[in-house]
Residue, then its C-alpha position, 0 to 999 in steps of 0.5 A: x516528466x514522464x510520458x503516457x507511453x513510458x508509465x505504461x511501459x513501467x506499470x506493467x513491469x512494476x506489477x509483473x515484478x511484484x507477481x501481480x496478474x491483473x486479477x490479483x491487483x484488481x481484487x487488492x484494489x477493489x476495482x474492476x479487471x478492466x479498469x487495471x487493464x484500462x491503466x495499462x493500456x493508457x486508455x483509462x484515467x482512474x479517480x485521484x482514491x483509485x491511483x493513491x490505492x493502486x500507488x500503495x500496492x504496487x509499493x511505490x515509495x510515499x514520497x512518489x506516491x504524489x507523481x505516481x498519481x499525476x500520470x496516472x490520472x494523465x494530469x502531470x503533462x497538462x498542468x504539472x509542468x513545474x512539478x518534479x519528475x517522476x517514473x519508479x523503476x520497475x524493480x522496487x529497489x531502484x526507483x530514483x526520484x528528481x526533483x527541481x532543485x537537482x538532487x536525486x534520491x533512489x531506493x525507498x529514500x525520502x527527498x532531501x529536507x532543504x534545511x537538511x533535517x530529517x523527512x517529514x514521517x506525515x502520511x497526510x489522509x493516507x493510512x500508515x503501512x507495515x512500512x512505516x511501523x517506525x514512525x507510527x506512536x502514540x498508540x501503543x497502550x491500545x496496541x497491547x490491549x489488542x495484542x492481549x484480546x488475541x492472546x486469550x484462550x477463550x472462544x472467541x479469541x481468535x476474532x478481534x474487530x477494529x471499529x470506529x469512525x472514519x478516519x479514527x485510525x483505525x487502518x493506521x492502528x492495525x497495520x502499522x502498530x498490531x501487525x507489525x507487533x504479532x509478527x514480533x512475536x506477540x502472540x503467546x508461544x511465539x507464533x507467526x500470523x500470516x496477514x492478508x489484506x482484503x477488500x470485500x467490495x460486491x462480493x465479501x465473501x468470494x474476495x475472503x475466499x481469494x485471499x485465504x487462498x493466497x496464504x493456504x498452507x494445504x488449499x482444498x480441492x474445492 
């Protein structure tokens, strides 16, 4: 198991190798500056949605994604001793899992099934990713509708909103069956969206502002 020290040491380097300042994963996250740095110090414990958050957007592969949260949170040590061992590397193509029965896995591979069957696809309450566009089905009647919403030449064309209760699938929907479709050329003439994810937290329109920024071709002065 992991310690403190060695999750510090690997959350640091995961976000720098992801060209991440403390800033940008606090604006992606929807936290405080602090806390990051709080995690990165190793004198901060965030909430179980805070890590699972986190855990998302520095990359860490699903099936990790568990541990991840245990040492964060500072939990694994004191009650998980039975529980497999987990630190990712700091480059995202060499995390390498144990787990209690011996095997390892490494990269984005899933643990081994025991009866050797294929990895279970379910993301539990977590939302599907780009990532996991593969094992995202069952709603591609709606994805075309909402692929052609967009590919209307009307005014108001160009904003499509997705809403609906919590919990709907509404994230799922969005980032694993309409994006991943648009960046495939769904659009009429072919044409490549950039996709920014943003969280409007107290300042909506500040954290707009950001993310626009993020994907600018020409950025203003101001």
């Amino acid at each position: 198991m992991a310690g403190d020290e060695q999750f510090k040491d690997w959350f640091k380097q995961r976000r720098k190798s992801l060209d991440y300042t403390q800033e940008e994963l606090a604006r992606e996250v929807g936290c405080s500056v602090a806390t990051i740095r709080g995690m990165e110090q190793g004198g901060l414990r965030p909430s179980r949605q805070l890590a699972q958050l986190v855990a998302a957007a520095l990359e860490v592969p699903t099936e990790e994604q568990a541990a991840f949260v245990l040492l964060a949170r500072g939990v694994a040590a004191r009650q998980e001793q039975s529980a497999a061992g987990v630190l990712p590397s700091a480059d995202p193509a060499d995390a390498v899992v144990v787990w209690p029965n011996g095997h390892q896995t490494s990269g984005n591979g899933s643990a081994p099934r025991p009866n050797g069957g294929p990895p279970n696809p379910y993301k539990g309450l977590r939302a599907f990713q780009e990532a996991d566009a593969p094992d995202f089905f069952g709603r591609d009647a709606l994805v075309r509708r909402l692929c052609a919403r967009l590919a209307e030449e009307s005014e108001l064309s160009r904003f499509l909103a997705v809403v609906g209760s919590s919990g709907a699938g509404k994230s799922s929907l969005v980032r694993a069956g309409l994006i991943p479709m648009l960046r495939h050329g769904a659009l009429p003439g072919g044409a490549n969206p950039l996709v920014v994810n943003v969280i409007p937290g107290a300042h909506p329109f500040e954290e707009l502002e950001a993310g626009l920024l993020r994907v600018a071709v020409n950025p203003p002065d101001s």
